[in-house]
N, C-alpha and C positions, 0 to 999 in steps of 0.2 A: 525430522526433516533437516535436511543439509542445506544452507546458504551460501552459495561461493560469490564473494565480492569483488568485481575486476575494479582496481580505482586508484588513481594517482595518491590517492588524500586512506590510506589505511585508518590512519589517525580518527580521522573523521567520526568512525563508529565503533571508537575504545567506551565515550561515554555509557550515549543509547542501549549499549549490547550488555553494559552491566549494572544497568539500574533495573529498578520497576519490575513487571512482569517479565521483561525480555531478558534481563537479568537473568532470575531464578529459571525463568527455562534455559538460558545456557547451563548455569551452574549445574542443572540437574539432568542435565543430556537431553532434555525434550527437541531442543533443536542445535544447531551444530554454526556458526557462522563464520566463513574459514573467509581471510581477506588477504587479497591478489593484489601486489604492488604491481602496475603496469610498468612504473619504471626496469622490474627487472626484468622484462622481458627486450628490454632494448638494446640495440645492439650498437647504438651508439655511445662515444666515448664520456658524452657529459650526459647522458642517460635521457635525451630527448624522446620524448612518443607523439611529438607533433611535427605538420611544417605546413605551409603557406597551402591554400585553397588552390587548385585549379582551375582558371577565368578569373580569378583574382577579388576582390573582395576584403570583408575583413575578418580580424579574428583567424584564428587556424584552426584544424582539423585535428585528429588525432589518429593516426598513421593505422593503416590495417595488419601490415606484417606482424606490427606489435601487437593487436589484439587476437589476432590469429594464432601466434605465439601462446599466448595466456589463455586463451582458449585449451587448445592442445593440451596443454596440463594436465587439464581436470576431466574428471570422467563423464558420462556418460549424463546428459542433464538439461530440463529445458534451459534453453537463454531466452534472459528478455530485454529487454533495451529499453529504459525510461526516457522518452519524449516525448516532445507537444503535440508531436503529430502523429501519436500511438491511440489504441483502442483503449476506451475510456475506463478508466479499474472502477468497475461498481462492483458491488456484494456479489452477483453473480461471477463474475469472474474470481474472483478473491478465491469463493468455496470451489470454483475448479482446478484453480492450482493449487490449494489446500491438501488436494488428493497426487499430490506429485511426491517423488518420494527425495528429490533436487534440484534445484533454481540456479542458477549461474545470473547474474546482473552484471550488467556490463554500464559502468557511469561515464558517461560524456560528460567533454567539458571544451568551454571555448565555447567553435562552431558547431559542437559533435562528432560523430565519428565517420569514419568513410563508407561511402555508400556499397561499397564492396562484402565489407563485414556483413552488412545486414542482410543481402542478396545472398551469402553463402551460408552463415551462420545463426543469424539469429531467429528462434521462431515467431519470437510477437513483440511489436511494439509495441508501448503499453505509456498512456497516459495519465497523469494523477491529476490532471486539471487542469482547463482552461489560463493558462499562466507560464511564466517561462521562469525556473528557476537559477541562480549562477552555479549548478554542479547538479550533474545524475545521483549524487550522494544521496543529497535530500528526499530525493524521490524514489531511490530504492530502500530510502531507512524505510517510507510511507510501507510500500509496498512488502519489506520485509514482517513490520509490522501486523499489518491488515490479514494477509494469509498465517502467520504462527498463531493468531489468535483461534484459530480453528485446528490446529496442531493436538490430539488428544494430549491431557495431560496441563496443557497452557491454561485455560482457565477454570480456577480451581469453582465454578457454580456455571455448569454447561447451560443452564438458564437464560443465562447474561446472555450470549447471542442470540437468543429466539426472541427477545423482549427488544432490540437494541433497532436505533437507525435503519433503515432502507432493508428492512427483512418484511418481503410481499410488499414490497416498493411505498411503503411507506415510513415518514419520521417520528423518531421518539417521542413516547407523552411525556409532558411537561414535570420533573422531578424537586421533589420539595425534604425539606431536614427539619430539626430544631435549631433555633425556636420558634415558637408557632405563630409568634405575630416579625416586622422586619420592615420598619419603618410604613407602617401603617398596615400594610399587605397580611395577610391574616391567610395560612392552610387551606385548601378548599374545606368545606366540613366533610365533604363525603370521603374522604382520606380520613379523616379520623373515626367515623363511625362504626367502621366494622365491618361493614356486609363488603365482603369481597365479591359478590358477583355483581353489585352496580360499581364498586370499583373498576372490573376488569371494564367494563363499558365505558365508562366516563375514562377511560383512558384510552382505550379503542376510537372514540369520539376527537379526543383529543388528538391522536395523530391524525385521522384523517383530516378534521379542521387546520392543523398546521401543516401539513404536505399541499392540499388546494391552496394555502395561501402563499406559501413559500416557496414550494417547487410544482407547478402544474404540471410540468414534461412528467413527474414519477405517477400525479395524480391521477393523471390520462393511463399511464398503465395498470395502475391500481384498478381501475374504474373497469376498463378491459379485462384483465384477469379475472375479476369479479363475475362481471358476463358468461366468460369460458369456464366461470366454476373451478377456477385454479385457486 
């Protein structure tokens, strides 16, 4: 899968892109993260990509010629726009664009960018959460993240995602290591005993006890799908 990053701040995701898992899937061609300086697309002389809001306000915008410009570049690919006012990234979207075969991200900053880009170019606004970040960086690292994980090849025990977070709208069971006791708190016993099939329950259990307590909006769907025998 290819990554194309439109963003003032390139710098930004030298780290992320070669540590950790996301690292080794660069390294090893699983995924491709190619980053788009907006500045070069400007055609101004001190290499500006912004200027004052229309109706006046504050903060500035960031210019559409220019992102249209850096658009144009690149080939043939969804774009997506990270803001507050986008459709919310859960699991289920994640594994639709999973099946893409290119992403373009396009990072706001300031006020955002002009509403012209998005009306012509962009396919989906895309939120990472209730929250307003200072740069689209942060929120396309999320989203670069979230979909490479489903990238064949990215995690090396394809397991991990069937077992994980908000998969059939429910949250993780509760995970435990050595050593076995931890300032008083002591392993469940039934993690130590063996029988994996009251294990798999007692952690079935487990999530859905923490998704009613924690998130009822996922629980309410849980509950639903349940019904439809989904």
């Amino acid at each position: 899968m290819i990554f194309n990053v439109i963003t003032l701040f390139p710098e930004f995701f030298t780290s992320p892109l070669s540590t950790g898992l996301l690292g080794k899937a660069v390294e090893n061609g699983i995924i491709q993260a190619r980053m788009v300086d907006l500045r070069e697309f400007s055609q101004d002389r001190f290499r500006r990509c912004d200027d004052y809001p229309y109706g006046g306000g504050s903060g500035m915008v960031l210019q559409a010629p220019v992102i249209l410009r850096a658009l144009d570049s690149l080939g043939d690919a969804v774009t997506l726009y990270p803001t507050p006012g986008g459709k919310v990234l859960d699991q289920d979207l994640v594994k639709k664009l999973s099946a893409e075969k290119e992403i373009t991200l396009i990072c706001g900053h300031y006020e955002g960018i002009d509403q012209r880009v998005i009306d012509t170019a962009v396919d989906m606004e895309i939120s990472v959460g209730d929250n307003v970040l200072s740069g689209g960086e942060f929120a396309a690292l999320v989203i670069i993240d979230a979909v490479a994980r489903y990238v064949p090849g990215f995690m090396s025990n394809k397991e991990s995602l069937e077992d994980e977070s908000f998969e059939k709208n429910l949250l993780e069971y509760p995970q435990y290591t050595r050593p076995p006791e931890v300032k008083g708190l002591s392993v469940p016993d039934i993690l130590t005993g063996g029988d994996h099939g009251s294990i798999l329950k007692w952690r079935q259990e487990k999530r859905i006890e923490k998704t009613r307590r924690v998130r009822p909006d996922l629980y309410r769907k849980y509950i639903l799908n349940t019904i439809r025998g989904e």
